[in-house]
C-alpha positions in Angstrom: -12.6 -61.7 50.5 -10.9 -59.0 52.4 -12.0 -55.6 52.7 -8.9 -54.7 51.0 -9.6 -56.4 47.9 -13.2 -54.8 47.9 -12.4 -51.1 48.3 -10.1 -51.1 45.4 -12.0 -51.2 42.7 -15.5 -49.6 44.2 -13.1 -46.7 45.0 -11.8 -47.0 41.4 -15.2 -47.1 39.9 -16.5 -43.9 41.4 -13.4 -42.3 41.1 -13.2 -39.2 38.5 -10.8 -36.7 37.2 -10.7 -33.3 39.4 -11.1 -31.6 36.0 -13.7 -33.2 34.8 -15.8 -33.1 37.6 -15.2 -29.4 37.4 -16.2 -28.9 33.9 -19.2 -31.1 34.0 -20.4 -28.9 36.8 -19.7 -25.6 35.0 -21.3 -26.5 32.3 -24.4 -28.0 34.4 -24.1 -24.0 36.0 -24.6 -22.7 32.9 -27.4 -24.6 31.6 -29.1 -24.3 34.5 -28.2 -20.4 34.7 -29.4 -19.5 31.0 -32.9 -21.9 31.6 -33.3 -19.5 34.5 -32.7 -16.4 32.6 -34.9 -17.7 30.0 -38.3 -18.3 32.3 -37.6 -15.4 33.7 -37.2 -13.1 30.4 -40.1 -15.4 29.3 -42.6 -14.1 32.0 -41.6 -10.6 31.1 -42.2 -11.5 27.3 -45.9 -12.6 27.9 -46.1 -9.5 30.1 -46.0 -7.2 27.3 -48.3 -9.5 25.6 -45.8 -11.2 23.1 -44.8 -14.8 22.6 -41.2 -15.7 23.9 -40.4 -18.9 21.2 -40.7 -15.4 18.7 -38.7 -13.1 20.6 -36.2 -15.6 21.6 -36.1 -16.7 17.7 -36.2 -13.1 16.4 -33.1 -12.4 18.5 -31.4 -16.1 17.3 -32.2 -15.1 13.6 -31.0 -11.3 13.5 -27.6 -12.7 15.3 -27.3 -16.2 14.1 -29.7 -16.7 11.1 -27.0 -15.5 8.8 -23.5 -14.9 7.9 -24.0 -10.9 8.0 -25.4 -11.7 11.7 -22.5 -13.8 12.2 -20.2 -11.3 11.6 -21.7 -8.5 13.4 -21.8 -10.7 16.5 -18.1 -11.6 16.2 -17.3 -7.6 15.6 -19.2 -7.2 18.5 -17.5 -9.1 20.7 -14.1 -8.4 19.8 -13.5 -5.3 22.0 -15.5 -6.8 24.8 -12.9 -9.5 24.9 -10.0 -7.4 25.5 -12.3 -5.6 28.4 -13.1 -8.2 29.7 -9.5 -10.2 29.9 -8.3 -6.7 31.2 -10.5 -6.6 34.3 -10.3 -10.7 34.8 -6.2 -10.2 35.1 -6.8 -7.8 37.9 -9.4 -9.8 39.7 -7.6 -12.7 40.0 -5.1 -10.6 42.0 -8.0 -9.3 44.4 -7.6 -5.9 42.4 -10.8 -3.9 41.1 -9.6 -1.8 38.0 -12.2 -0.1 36.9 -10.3 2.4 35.0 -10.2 0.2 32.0 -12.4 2.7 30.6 -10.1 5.4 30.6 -7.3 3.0 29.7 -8.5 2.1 26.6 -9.2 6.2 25.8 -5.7 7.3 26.1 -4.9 4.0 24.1 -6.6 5.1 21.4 -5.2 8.8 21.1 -1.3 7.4 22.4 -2.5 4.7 18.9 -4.0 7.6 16.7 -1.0 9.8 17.6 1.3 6.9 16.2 -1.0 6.4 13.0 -1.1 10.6 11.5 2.9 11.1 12.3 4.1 7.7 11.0 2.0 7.0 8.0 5.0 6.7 5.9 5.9 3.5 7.4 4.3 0.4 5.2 1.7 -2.0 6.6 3.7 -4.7 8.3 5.5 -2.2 10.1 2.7 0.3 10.9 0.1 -1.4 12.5 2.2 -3.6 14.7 3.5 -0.3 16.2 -0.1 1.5 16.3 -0.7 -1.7 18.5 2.2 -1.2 20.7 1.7 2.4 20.7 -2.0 1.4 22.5 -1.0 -1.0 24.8 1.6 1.4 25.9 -0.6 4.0 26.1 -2.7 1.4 28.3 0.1 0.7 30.7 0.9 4.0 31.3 -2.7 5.1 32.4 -3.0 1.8 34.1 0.3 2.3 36.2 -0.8 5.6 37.7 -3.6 3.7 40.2 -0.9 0.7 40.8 2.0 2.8 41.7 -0.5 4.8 43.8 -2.2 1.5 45.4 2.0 0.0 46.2 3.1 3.0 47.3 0.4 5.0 49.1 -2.6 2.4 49.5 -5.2 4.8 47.8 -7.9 2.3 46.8 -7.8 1.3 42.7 -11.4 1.6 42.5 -11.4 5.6 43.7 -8.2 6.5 42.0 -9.2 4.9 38.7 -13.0 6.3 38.7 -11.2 10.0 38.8 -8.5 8.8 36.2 -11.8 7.7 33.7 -13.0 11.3 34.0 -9.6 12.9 33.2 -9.0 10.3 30.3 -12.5 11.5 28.6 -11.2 15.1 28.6 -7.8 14.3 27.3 -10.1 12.8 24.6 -11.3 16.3 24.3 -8.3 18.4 24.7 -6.5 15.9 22.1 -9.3 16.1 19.3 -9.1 20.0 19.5 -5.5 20.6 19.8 -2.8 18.2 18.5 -5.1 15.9 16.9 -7.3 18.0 15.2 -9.1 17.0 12.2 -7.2 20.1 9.3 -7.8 18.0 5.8 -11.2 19.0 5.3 -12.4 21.8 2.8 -12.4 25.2 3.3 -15.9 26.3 4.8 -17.0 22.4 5.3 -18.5 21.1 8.6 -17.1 17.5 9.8 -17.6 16.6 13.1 -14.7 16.8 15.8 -12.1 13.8 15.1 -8.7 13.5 13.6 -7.1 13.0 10.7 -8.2 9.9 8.4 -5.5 7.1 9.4 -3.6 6.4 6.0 -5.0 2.6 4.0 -2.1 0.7 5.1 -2.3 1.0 8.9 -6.0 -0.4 9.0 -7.0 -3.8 9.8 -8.9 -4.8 6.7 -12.7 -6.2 5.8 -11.6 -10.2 6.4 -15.4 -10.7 6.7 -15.7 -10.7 2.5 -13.8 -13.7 2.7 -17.1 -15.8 4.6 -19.5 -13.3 2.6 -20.2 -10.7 5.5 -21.1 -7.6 4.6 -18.5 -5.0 4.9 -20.4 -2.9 7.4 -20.1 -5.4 10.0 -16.1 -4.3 9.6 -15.3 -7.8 11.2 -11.4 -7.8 11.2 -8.4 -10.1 12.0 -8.2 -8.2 15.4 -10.8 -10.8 16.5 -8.0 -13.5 16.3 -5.9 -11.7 18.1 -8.3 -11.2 20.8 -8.7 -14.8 21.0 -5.0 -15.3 21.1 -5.2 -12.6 23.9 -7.1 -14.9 25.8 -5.0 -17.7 25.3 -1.9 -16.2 26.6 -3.6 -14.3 29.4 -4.9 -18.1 30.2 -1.2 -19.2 29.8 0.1 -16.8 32.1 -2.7 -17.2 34.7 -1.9 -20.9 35.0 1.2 -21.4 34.1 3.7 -19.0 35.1 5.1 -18.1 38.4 3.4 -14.1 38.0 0.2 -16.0 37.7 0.5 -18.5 40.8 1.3 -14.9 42.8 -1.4 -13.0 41.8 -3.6 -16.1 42.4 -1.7 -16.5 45.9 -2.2 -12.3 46.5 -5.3 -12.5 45.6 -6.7 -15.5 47.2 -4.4 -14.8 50.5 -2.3 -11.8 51.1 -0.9 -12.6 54.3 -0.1 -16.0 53.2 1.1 -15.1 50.1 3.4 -12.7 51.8 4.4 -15.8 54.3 5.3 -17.3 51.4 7.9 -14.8 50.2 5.2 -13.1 47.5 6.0 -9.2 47.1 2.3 -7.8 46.7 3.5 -4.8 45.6 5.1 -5.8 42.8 2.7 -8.6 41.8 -0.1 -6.4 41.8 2.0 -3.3 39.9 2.4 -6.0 37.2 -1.3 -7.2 37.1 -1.9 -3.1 36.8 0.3 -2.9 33.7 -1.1 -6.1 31.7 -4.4 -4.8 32.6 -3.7 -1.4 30.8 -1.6 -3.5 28.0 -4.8 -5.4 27.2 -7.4 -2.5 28.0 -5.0 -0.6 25.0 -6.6 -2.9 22.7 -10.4 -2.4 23.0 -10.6 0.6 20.7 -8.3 -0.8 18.0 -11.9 -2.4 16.6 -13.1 1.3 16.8 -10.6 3.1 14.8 -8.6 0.5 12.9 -11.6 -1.2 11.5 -14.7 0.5 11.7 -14.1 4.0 11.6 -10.6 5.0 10.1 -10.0 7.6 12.3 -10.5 8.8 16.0 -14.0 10.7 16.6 -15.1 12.4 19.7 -18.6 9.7 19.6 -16.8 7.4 20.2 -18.7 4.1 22.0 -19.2 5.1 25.7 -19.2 2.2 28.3 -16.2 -1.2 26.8 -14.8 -0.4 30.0 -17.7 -1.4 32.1 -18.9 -3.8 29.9 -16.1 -5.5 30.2 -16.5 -6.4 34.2 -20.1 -7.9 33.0 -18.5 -9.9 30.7 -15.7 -10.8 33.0 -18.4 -11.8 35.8 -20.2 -13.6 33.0 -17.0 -15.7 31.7 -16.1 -16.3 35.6 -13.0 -14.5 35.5 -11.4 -17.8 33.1 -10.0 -16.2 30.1 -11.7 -19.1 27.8 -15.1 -18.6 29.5 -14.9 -14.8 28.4 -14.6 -15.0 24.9 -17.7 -17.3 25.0 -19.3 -15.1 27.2 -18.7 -12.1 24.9 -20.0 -13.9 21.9 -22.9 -14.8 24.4 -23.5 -10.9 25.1 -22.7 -9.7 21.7 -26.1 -11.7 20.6 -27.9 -10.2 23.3 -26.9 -7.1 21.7 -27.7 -7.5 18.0 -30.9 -9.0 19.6 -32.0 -5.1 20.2 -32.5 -4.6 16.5 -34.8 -7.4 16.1 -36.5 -6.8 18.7 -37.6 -3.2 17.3 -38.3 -4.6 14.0 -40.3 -7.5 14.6 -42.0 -6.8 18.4 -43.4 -4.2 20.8 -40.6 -5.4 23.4 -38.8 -2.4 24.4 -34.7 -2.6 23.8 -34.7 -2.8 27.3 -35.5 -5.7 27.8 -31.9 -7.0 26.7 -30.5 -4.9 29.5 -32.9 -6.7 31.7 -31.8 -10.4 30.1 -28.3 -9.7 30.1 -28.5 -8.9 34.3 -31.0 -11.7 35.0 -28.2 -13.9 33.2 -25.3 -12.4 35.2 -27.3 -12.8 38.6 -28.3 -16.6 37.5 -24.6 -17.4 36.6 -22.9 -15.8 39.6 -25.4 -17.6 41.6 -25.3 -21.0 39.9 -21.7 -21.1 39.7 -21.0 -20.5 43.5 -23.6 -23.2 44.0 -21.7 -26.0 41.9 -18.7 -25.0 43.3 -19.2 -25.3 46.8 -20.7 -28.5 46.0 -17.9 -29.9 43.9 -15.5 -28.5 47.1 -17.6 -30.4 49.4 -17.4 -33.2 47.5 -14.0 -33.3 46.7 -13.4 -33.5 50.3 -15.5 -35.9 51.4 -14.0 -38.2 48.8 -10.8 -37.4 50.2 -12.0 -38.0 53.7 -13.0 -41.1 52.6 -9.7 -42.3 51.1 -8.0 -41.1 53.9 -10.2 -43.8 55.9 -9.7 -46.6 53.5 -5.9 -45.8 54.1 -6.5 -46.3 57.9 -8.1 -49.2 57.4 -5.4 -51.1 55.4 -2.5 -50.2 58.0 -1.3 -52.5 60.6 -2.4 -52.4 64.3 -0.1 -51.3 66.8 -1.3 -54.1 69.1 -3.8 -56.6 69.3 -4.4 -56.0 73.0 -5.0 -53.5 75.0 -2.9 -50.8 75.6 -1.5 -50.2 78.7 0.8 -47.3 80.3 4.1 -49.2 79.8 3.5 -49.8 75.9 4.1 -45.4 76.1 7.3 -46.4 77.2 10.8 -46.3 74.9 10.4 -50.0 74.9 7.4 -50.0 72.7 8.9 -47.9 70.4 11.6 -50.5 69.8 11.3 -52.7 66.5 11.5 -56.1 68.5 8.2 -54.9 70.4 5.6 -54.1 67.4 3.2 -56.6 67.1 
């Protein structure tokens, strides 16, 4: 039998998708990631002289155990998606934007400015331009560090850090000037925030529908972040914007080579970053509060690149790893109740389980890369193999000659 007829089918037999290849060793990353994270977390659990099967269940059961846990979870991780998609858009163009924070606090007053002075608007027509007021509000913060980084080179990550710091006293300014809260009763004391939206430009309680409770204020704005993702996954992979940023940010001299204006591909990663940063505190206002108060919750913004890191940058990976994080965090009340584990010791699991997955991950990638091309290399032999010889003698210096380039002369 000739070798041909033999490396056909071994070659066919071993052979696998490029895709799932991929996934298999993702997911192999993350089980071996969160095992990791586990032992780890574990040692520290018997440390403090507690067993880890409780802790770990204690955490599973206030988060998981019922449909009140459920929901908080899913609340939870609603603005952490947005976050997170909003720093993964960036990254994938090699930009660092970690003014997402203050993005998504001039959202929120550009979105509360939109909800006092246009509350005569009905429902339908109110809340989808709250949401555009945000994401506007977003873009325009956002486009301050990318017309800076096109036009000046000042580096995002300095220029955003200072915007963050002028976005929290616009916060200020805002909630003691035009936004002021002036219903309340003569003589009463109600702490600094604005104006209660009006009923029809909130989101809702959708978790009565599954019997949450309402104070888990779990709202269709979840769906919408999964849509987020979807389209931001769309537009990553599919589009021309997204094969440029993914060119800029993998190569910028080649992707310049190429004909790829950085400046503009990275201005338009800037303003979908803000767009999607504008979203965060719509779970803040539009379902769990009503209204815009100055304690508002501190950090989405940097949350969000944890998450991001978590999810691996893939838009689909992030709302999983936001679910994954929200646990962690309605883990903290259990472990209070039911253990003498400090709170901290989510902070501590929820950075041993970054470090494990960053790790992991780079691991099964550089060995799916390496085998990828050796496969290759391989093929690329087979194909060798089944081509005809030149000659079936030697060679000597007149077969360098025009005449053996001539068809009468191949052998």
């Amino acid at each position: 039998m000739s070798a041909e007829g033999l490396a056909a089918p071994i070659g066919a037999g071993r052979t696998r998708p490029a895709w799932l290849e991929n996934l298999a060793g993702q997911l192999l990353a993350l089980l071996a990631s969160l095992g990791i994270a586990l032992v780890a977390g574990s040692l520290l659990i018997i440390a403090y002289g507690e067993n880890p099967i409780d802790v770990y269940t204690s955490i599973l059961d206030a988060s998981l155990g019922s449909p009140d846990g459920i929901g908080y979870v899913l609340a939870i991780a609603t603005p952490l998606i947005f976050a997170a998609l909003a720093v993964s858009v960036c990254f994938k163009g090699g930009l660092f934007n970690i003014g997402v924070e203050g993005q998504y606090l001039v959202a929120m007053i550009t979105a509360t400015v939109a909800e006092v002075n246009l509350d005569f608007l009905p429902g339908p027509l109110l809340i989808p331009v709250v949401l555009l007021a945000a994401m506007l509000g977003g873009m325009i913060w956002a486009a301050i560090p990318g017309i800076l980084k096109v036009r000046t080179g000042a580096h995002e990550v300095v220029t955003t850090i200072m915007l963050n710091g002028i976005a929290i006293s616009l916060v200020g300014w805002a909630l003691n000037g035009p936004l002021h809260y002036n219903d309340a009763p003569e003589g009463a004391f109600v702490d600094l925030r604005s104006n209660v939206f009006p009923a029809q430009g909130l989101a809702g309680d959708m978790g009565a529908a599954f019997g949450v409770t309402p104070g888990a204020h779990l709202s269709w704005l979840l769906f919408l972040a999964i849509a987020a993702a979807i389209v931001v996954w769309f537009l990553i992979r599919r589009t021309r914007l997204g094969y440029e940023a993914r060119a800029v940010g993998s190569s910028p001299g080649s992707a310049k080579a190429g004909g790829v204006s950085i400046g503009r591909t990275q201005l338009r990663l800037f303003l979908i970053s803000g767009a999607l940063a504008g979203l965060i505190g719509m779970q803040l206002i539009l379902a769990d509060r009503g209204y815009l108060p100055l304690n508002y919750v501190v950090g989405l913004g940097f949350t969000g690149i944890l998450v991001a890191f978590l999810g691996q940058n893939n838009p689909i990976g992030i709302v999983f790893a936001a679910i994954v994080w929200a646990i962690l965090s309605r883990g903290e009340v259990a472990l209070q109740i039911s253990s003498q584990v400090p709170r901290e010791f989510i902070v501590i699991l929820q950075g041993l389980l970054i470090l494990t997955v960053v790790i992991t991950y780079q691991i099964a990638k550089r060995r799916l890369a390496a085998r990828q091309l050796q496969r290759a290399g391989v093929a690329g032999d087979l194909e060798d193999s089944d081509a005809p010889e030149e000659s079936s003698g030697p060679r000597g210096p007149e077969d360098t000659g025009a005449e053996a380039l001539e068809p009468g002369n191949w052998i």
